[in-house]
C-alpha positions as a Markdown table, in Angstrom:
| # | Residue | x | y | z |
|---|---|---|---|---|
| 1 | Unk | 43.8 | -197.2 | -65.6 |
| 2 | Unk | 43.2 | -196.9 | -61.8 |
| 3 | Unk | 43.8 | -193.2 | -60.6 |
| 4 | Unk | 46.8 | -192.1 | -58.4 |
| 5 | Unk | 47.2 | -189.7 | -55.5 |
| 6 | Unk | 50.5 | -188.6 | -54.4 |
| 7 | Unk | 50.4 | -187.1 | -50.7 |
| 8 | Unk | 53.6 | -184.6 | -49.8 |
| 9 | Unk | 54.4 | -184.8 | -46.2 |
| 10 | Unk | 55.0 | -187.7 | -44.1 |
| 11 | Unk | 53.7 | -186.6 | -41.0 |
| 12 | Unk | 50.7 | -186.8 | -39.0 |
| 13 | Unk | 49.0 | -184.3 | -41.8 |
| 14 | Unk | 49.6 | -187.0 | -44.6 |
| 15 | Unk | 48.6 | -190.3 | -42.7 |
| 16 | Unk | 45.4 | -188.8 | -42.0 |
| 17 | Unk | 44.4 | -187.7 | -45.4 |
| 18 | Unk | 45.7 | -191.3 | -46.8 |
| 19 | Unk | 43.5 | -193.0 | -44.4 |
| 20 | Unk | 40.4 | -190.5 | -45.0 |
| 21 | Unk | 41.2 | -191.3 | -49.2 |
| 22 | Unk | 40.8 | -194.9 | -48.2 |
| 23 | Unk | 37.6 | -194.4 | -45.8 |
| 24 | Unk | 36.1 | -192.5 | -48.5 |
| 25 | Unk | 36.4 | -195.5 | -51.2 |
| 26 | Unk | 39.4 | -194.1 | -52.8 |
| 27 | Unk | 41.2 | -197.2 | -54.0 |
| 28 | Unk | 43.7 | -196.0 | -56.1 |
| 29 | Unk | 47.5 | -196.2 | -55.7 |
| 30 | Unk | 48.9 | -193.7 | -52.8 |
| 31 | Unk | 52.5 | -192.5 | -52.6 |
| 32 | Unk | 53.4 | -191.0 | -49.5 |
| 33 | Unk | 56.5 | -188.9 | -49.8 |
| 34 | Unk | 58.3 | -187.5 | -46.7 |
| 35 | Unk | 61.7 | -185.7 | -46.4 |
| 36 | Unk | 62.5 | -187.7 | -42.8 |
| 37 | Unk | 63.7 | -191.6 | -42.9 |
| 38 | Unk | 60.8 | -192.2 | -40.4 |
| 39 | Unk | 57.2 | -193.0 | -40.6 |
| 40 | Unk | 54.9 | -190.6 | -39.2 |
| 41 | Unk | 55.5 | -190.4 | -35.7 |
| 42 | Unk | 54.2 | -187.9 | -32.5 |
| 43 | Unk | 56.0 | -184.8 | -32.2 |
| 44 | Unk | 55.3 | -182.3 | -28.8 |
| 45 | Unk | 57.2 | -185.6 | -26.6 |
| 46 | Unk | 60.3 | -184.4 | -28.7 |
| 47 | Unk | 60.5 | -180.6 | -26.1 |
| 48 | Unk | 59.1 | -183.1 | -23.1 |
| 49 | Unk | 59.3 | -186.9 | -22.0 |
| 50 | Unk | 61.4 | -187.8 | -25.2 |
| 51 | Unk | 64.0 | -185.1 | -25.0 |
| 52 | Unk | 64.6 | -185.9 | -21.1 |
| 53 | Unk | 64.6 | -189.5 | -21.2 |
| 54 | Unk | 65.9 | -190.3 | -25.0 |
| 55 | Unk | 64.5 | -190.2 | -28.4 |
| 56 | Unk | 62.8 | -193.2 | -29.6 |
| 57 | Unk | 61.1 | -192.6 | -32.9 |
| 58 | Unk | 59.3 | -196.6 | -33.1 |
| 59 | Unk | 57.8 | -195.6 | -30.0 |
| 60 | Unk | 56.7 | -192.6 | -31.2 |
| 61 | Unk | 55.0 | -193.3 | -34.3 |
| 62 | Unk | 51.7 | -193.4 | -34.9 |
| 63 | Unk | 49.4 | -196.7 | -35.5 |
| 64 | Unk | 48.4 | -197.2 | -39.3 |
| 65 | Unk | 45.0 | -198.4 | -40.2 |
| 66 | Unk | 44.8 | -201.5 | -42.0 |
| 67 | Unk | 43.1 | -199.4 | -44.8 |
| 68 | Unk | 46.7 | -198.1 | -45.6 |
| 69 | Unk | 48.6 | -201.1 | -45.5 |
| 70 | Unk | 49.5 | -201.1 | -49.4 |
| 71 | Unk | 50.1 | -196.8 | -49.5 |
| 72 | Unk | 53.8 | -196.6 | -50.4 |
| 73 | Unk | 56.2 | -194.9 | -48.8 |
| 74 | Unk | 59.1 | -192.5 | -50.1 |
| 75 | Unk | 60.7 | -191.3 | -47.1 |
| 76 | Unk | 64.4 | -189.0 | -47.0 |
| 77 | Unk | 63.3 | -187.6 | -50.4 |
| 78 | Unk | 61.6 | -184.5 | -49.5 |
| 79 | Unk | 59.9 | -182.8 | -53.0 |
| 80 | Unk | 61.7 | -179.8 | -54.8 |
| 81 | Unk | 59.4 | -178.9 | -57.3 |
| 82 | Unk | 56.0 | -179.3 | -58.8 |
| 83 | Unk | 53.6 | -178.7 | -62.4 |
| 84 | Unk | 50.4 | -178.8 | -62.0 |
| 85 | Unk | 50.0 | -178.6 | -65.7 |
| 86 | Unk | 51.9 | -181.4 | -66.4 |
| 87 | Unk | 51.4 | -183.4 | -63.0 |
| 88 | Unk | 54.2 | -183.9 | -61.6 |
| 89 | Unk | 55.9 | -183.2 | -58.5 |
| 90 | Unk | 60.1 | -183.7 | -58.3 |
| 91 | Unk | 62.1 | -185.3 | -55.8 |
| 92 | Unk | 65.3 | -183.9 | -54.2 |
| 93 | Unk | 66.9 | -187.7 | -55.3 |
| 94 | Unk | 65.9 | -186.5 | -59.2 |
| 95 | Unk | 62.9 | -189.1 | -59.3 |
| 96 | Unk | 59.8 | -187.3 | -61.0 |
| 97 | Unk | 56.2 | -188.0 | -59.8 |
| 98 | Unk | 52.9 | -188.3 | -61.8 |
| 99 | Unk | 49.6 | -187.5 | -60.1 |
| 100 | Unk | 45.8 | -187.3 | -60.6 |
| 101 | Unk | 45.4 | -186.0 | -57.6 |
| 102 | Unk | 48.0 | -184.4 | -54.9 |
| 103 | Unk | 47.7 | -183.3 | -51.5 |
| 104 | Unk | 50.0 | -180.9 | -49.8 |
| 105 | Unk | 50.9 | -181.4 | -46.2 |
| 106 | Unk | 54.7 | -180.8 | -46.1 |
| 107 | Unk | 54.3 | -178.6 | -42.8 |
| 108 | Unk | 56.7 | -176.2 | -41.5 |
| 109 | Unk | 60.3 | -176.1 | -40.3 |
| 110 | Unk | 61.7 | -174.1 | -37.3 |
| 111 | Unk | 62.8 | -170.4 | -38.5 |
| 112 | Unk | 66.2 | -169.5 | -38.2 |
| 113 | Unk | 67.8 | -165.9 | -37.5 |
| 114 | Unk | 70.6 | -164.4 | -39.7 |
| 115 | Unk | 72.8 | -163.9 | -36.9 |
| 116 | Unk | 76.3 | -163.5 | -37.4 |
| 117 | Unk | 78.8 | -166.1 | -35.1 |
| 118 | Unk | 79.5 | -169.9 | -35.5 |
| 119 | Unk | 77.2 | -172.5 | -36.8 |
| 120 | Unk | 77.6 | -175.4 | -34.5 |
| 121 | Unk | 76.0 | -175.4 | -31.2 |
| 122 | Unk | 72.7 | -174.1 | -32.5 |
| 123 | Unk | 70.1 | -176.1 | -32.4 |
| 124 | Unk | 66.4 | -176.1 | -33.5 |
| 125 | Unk | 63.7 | -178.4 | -32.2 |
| 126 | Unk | 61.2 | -180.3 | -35.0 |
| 127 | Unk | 62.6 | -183.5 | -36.0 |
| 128 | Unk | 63.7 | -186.6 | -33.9 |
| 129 | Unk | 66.9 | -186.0 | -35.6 |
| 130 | Unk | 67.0 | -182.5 | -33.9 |
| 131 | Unk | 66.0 | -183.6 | -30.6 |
| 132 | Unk | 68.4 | -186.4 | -30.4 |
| 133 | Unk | 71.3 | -184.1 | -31.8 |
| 134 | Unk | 70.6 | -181.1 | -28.7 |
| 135 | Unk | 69.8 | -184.4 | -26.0 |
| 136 | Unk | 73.3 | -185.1 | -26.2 |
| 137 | Unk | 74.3 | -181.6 | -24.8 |
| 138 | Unk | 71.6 | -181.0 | -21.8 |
| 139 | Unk | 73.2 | -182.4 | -18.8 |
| 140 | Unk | 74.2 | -181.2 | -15.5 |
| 141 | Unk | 77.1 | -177.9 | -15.2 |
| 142 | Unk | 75.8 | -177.0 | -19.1 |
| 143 | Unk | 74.4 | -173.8 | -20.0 |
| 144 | Unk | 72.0 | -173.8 | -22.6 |
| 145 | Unk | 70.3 | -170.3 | -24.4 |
| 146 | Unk | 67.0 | -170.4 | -25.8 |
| 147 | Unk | 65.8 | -168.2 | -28.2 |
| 148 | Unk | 62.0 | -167.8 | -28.4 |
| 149 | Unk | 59.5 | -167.5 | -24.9 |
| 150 | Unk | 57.0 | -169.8 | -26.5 |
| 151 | Unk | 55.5 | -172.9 | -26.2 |
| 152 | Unk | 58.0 | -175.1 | -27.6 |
| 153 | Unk | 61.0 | -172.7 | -26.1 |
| 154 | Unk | 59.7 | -173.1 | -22.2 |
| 155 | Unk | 59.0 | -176.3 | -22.5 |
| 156 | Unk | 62.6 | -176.9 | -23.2 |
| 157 | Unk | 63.4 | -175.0 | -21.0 |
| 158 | Unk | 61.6 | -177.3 | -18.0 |
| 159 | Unk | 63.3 | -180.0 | -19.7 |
| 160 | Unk | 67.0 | -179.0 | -19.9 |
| 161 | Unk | 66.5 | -177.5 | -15.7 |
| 162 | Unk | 65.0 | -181.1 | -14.8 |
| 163 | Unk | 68.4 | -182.3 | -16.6 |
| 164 | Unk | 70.8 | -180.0 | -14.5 |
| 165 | Unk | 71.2 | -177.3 | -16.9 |
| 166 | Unk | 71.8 | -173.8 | -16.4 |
| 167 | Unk | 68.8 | -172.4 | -18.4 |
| 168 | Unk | 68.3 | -168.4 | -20.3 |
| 169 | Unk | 65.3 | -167.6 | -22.1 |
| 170 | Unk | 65.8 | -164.7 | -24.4 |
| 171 | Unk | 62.9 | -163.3 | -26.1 |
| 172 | Unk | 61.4 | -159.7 | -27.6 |
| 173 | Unk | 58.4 | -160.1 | -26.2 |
| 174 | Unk | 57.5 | -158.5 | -22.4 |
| 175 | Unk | 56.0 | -162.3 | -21.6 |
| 176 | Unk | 56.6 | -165.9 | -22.2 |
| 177 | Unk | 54.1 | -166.9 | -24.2 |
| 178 | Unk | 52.9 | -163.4 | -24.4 |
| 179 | Unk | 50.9 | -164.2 | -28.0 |
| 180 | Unk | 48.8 | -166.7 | -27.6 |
| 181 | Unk | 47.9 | -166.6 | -23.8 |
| 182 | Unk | 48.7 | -162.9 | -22.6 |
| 183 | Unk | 50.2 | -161.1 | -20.2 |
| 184 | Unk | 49.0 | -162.1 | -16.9 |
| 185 | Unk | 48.5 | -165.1 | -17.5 |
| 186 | Unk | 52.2 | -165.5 | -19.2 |
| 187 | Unk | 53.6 | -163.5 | -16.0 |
| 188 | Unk | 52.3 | -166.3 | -14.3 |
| 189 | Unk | 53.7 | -168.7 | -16.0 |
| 190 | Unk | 57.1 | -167.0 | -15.9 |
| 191 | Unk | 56.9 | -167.1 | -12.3 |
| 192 | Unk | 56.7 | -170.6 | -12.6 |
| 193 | Unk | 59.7 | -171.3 | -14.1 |
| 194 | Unk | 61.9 | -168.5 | -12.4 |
| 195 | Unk | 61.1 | -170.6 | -9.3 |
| 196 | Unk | 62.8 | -173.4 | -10.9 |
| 197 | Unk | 65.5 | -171.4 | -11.6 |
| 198 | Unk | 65.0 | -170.6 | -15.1 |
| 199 | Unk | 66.6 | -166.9 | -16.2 |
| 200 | Unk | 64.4 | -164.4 | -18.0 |
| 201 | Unk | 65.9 | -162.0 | -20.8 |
| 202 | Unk | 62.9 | -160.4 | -21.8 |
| 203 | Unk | 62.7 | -157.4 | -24.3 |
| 204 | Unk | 65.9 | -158.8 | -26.0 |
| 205 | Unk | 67.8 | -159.9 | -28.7 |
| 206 | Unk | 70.6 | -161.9 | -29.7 |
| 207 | Unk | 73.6 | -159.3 | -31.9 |
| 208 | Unk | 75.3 | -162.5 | -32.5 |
| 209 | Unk | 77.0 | -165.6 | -31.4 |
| 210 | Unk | 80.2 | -166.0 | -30.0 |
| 211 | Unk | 83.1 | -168.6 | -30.1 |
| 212 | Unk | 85.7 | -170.1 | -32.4 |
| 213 | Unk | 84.7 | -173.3 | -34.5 |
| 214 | Unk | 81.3 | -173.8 | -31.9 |
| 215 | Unk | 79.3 | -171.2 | -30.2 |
| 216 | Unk | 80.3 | -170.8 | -26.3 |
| 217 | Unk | 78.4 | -167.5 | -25.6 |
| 218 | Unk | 75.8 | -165.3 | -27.3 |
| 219 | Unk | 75.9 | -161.1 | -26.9 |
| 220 | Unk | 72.8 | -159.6 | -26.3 |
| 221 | Unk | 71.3 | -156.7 | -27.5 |
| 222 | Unk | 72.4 | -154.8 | -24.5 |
| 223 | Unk | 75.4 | -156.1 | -24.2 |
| 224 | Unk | 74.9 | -158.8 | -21.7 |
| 225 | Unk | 77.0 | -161.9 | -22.6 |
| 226 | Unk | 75.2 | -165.1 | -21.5 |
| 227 | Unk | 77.7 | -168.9 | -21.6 |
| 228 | Unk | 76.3 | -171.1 | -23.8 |
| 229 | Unk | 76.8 | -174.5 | -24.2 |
| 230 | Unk | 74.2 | -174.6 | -26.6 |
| 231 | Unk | 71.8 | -172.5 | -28.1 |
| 232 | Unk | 68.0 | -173.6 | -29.2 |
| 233 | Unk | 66.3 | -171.4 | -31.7 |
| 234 | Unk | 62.6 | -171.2 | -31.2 |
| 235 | Unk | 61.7 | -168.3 | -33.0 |
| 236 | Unk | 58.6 | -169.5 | -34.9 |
| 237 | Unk | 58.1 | -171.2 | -38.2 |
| 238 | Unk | 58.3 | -171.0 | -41.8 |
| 239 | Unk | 55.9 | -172.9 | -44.4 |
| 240 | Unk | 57.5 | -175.3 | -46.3 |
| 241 | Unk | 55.7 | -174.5 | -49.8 |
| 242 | Unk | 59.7 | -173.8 | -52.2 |
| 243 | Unk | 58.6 | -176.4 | -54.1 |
| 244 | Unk | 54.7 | -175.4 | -55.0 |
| 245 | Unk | 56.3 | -172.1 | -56.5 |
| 246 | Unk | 55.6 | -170.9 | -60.1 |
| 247 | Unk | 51.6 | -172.6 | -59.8 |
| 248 | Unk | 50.1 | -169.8 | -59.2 |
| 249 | Unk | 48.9 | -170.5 | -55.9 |
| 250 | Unk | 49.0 | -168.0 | -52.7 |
| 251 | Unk | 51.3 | -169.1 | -50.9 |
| 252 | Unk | 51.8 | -165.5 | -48.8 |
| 253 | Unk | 51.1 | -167.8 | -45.6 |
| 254 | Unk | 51.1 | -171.3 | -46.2 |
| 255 | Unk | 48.6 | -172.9 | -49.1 |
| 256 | Unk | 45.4 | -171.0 | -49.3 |
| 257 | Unk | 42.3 | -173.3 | -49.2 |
| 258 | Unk | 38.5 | -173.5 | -49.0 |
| 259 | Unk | 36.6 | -175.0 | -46.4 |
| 260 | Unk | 36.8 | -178.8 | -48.0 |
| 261 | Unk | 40.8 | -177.8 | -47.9 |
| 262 | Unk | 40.5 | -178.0 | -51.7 |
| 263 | Unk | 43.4 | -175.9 | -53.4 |
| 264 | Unk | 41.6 | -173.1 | -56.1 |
| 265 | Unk | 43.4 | -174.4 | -59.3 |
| 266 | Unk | 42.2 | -176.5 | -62.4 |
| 267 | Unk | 43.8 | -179.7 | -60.7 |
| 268 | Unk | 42.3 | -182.2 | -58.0 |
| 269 | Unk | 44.7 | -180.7 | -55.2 |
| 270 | Unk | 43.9 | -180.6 | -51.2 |
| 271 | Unk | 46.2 | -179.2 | -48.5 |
| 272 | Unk | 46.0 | -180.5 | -44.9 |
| 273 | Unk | 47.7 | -179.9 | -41.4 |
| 274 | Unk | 50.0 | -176.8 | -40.4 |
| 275 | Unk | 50.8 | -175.4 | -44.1 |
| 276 | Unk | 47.3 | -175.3 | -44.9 |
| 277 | Unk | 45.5 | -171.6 | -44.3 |
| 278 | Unk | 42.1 | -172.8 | -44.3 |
| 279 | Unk | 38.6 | -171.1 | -42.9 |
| 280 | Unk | 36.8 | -172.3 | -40.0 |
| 281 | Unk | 33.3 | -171.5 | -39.4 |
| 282 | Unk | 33.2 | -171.2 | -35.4 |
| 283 | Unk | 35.9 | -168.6 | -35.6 |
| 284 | Unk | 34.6 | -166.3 | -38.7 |
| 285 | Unk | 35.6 | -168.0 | -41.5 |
| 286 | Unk | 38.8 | -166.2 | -41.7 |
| 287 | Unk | 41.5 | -168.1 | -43.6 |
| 288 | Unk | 44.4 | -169.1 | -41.0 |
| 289 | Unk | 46.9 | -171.2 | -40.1 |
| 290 | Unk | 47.1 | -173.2 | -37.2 |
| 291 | Unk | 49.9 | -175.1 | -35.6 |
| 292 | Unk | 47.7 | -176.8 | -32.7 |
| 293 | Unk | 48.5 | -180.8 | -32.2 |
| 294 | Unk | 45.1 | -181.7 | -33.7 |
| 295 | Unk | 44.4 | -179.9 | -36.7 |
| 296 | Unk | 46.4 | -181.9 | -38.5 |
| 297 | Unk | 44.0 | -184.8 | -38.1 |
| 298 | Unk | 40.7 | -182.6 | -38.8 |
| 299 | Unk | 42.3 | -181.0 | -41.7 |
| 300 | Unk | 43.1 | -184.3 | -43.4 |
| 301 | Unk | 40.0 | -186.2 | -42.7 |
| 302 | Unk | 38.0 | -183.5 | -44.7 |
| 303 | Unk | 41.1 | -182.7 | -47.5 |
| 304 | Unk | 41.1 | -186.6 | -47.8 |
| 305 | Unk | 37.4 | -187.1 | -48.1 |
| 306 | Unk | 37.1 | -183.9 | -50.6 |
| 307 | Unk | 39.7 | -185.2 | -53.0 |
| 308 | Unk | 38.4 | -188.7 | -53.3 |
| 309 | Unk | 35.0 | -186.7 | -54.5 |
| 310 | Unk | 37.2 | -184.6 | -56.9 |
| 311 | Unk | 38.4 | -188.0 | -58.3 |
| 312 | Unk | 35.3 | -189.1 | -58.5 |
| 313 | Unk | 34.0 | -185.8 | -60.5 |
| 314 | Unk | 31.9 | -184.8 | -58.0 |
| 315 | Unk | 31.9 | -181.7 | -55.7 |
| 316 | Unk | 33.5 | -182.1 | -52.2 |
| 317 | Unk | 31.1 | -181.6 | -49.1 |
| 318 | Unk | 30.1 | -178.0 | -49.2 |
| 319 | Unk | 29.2 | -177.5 | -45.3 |
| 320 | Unk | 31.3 | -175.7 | -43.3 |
| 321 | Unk | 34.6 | -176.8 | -41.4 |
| 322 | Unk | 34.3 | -176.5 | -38.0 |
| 323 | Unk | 36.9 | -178.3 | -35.8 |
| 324 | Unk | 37.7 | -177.3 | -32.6 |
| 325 | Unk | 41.5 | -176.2 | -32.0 |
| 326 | Unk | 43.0 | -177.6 | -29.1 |
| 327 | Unk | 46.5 | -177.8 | -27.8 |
| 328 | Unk | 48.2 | -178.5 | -24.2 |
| 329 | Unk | 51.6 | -178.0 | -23.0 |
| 330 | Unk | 53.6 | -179.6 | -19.9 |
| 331 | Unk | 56.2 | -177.7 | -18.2 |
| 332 | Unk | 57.5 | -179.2 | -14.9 |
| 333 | Unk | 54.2 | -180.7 | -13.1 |
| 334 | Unk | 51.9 | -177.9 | -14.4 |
| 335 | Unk | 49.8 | -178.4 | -17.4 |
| 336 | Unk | 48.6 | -175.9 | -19.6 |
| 337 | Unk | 45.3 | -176.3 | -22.0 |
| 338 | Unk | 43.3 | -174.6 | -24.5 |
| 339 | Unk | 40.0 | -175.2 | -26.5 |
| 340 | Unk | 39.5 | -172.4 | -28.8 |
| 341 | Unk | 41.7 | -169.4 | -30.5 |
| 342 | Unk | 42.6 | -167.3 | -27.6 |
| 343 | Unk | 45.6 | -165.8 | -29.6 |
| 344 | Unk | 43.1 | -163.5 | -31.6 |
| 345 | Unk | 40.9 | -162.3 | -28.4 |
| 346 | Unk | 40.8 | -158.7 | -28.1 |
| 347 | Unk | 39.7 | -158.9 | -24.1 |
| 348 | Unk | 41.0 | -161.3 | -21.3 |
| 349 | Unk | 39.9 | -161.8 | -18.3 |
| 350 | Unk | 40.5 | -164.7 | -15.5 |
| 351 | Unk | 37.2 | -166.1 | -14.0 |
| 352 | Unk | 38.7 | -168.5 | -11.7 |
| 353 | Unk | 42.1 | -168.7 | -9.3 |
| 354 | Unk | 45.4 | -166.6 | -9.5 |
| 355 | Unk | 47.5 | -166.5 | -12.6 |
| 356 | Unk | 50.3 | -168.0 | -10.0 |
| 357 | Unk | 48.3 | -171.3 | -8.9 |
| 358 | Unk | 45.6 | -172.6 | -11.0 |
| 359 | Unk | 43.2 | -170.6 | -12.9 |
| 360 | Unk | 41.3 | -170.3 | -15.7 |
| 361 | Unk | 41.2 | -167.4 | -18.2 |
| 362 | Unk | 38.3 | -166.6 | -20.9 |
| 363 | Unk | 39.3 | -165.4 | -24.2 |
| 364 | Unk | 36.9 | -162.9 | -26.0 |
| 365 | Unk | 36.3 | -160.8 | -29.0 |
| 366 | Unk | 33.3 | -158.7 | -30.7 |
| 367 | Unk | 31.4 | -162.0 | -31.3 |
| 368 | Unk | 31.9 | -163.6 | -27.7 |
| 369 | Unk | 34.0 | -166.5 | -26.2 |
| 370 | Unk | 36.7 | -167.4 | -28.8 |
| 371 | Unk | 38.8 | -169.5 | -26.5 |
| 372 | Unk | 39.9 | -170.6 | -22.8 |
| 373 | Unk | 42.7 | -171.5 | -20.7 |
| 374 | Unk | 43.7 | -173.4 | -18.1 |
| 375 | Unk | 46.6 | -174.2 | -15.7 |
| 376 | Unk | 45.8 | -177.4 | -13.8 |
| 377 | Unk | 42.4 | -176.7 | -14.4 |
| 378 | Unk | 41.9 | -179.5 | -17.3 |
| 379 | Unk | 38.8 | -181.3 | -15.4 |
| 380 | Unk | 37.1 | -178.0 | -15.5 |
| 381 | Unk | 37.2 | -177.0 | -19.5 |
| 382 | Unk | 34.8 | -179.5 | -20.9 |
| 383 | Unk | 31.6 | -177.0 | -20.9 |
| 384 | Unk | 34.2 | -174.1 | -22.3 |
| 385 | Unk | 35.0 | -176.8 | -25.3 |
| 386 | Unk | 30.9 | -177.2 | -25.5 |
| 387 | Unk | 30.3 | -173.4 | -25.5 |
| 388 | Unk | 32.6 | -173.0 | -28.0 |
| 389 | Unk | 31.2 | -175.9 | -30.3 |
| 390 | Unk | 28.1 | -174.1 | -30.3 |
| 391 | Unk | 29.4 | -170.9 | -31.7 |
């Protein structure tokens, strides 16, 4: 009897590892199970071109390689629960799943706050579903509240002041974007948007949310009550591993994987994309997560590739994973790259323009280079991305 594999998580993360299963002469029967309607589909236009012009999803989904034509799909059933000893995986519709081999890559979902105050007119920004929902109240004479200075928070905040909107950030940190990119550099970029008008609550929190049956204000911390048409929670993420509980994995920041994203249990299981905290050789072999646009991609060609070995009762690739992280961002005309993990630098420096024009900014620990920056600099990065590739 042919062998299955049953992949959880529709997204980018699971279409990879499908097509790496198939590129590696895996021809068994693959489920795909998802807990959106929609097929895999591109997610950063959902804070940018698709939230200001209307969401699309056909036009955002991804092409599918004729090696996948016959994986089936179970989409708006997201899984509950699993047994590895048994095999099984269970679906929020009831249905029960067997398996020879599974791979995790259900992803993450936007955190939300425990914050006392009405439920409608909050708003968090992951699905098309989301984006389509909080489109329909950025428009010209609104005020809209964003919680969170990072990427995905100024981005819609560029977005909802090219739309007309009164715009607040409100954030603990002392910078947008203060995290992964620093202070100067996020001065800098909060310069940028103050200049379109954007309003700064840095060092703040929201006590709670105000209004009768939908939020029309938010109190802060100190007191300062802001309007609020709506409100947009971009406060970070949470792994989506409920269902993977009582298996005896760690699960203490997403799945915890080797270097051939292969799961340490008694079972053929991989993990791939965002929820997978995996090693990576140019940055010390550290297990971490990392929410960069193409991970996803590396993590599933080798989780895919590994688990068609593990099928075949032989060991996965043991060399070392080494894939680049890389991510961009667009706020008004200005465009924002990275190659690298600047996030866990310990030194930052700028080697080239002003933090208020474009520049470029080196990211360094103990070991050397760990990552750059650029703002309207993205001509310029290519030897940074090759001096990082030879780490």
């Amino acid at each position: 009897m042919a062998e299955s594999v049953v992949i959880v998580g529709a997204g980018i993360g699971g279409l990879r590892t499908a097509e790496a299963l198939r590129g590696a002469g895996f021809e068994g029967a693959i489920t795909v199970v998802g807990d959106e309607p929609s097929m895999p589909y591109n997610r950063p236009p959902l804070s940018k071109v698709a939230l200001s012009g209307g969401v699309h999803v056909a036009e955002l989904e991804f092409r599918r390689k004729a090696s996948v034509a016959d994986v089936e799909w179970r989409l708006g059933a997201p899984a509950i629960a699993s047994d590895f000893t048994s095999r099984t995986i269970t679906l929020a519709d009831g249905t029960q799943m067997s398996f020879d081999g599974l791979v995790i890559a259900s992803g993450i979902r936007p955190r939300r706050l425990p914050i006392p105050g009405p439920e409608t007119g909050r708003y968090v920004l992951r699905t098309a579903h989301d984006a389509t929902g909080l489109r329909n109240y950025l428009a010209p004479g609104r005020s809209a509240v964003i919680m969170g200075a990072g990427f995905i928070g100024c981005e819609v905040a560029a977005t909802a002041r090219g739309l007309g909107c009164e715009v607040h950030i409100v954030a603990i940190d002392e910078q947008p974007m203060f995290r992964p990119l620093g202070a100067e550099l996020g001065r800098g970029l909060r310069s940028r948007h103050e200049q379109h008008g954007v309003n700064f609550h840095l060092g703040r929190t929201v006590q709670s949310f105000l209004g009768g049956d939908r939020v029309n204000a938010v109190l802060l911390d100190d007191g300062t009550e802001l309007p609020a048409s709506v409100v947009v929670e971009a406060v970070g993420s949470v792994c989506n591993v409920e269902w993977l509980e009582g298996n005896g994995l760690d699960l203490t920041d997403g799945v915890l994987v080797d270097q051939g994203m292969v799961v340490d249990c008694e079972v053929p299981i991989v993990a791939a994309g965002d929820v997978a905290r995996h090693p990576n050789s140019l940055f010390g072999n550290i297990p971490r997560r990392i929410e960069h646009w193409n991970m996803p991609t590396e993590t599933g060609r080798r989780a895919g590739a590994s688990l068609a070995a593990l099928l075949r009762g032989q060991q996965p690739d043991p060399g070392p994973f080494a894939a680049m992280p890389s991510f961009w961002s667009d706020q008004y005309h200005h465009k924002i790259q990275s190659f690298g993990m600047p996030g866990i630098a310990t030194s930052i420096q700028i080697v080239d323009g002003s933090p208020d024009d474009a520049c470029i900014f080196e990211y360094s620990d103990d070991t050397g280079l760990v990552g750059v920056v650029g703002v309207d600099r993205t001509a310029e990065l290519s030897p940074y991305r090759k001096q990082l590739l030879d780490r």
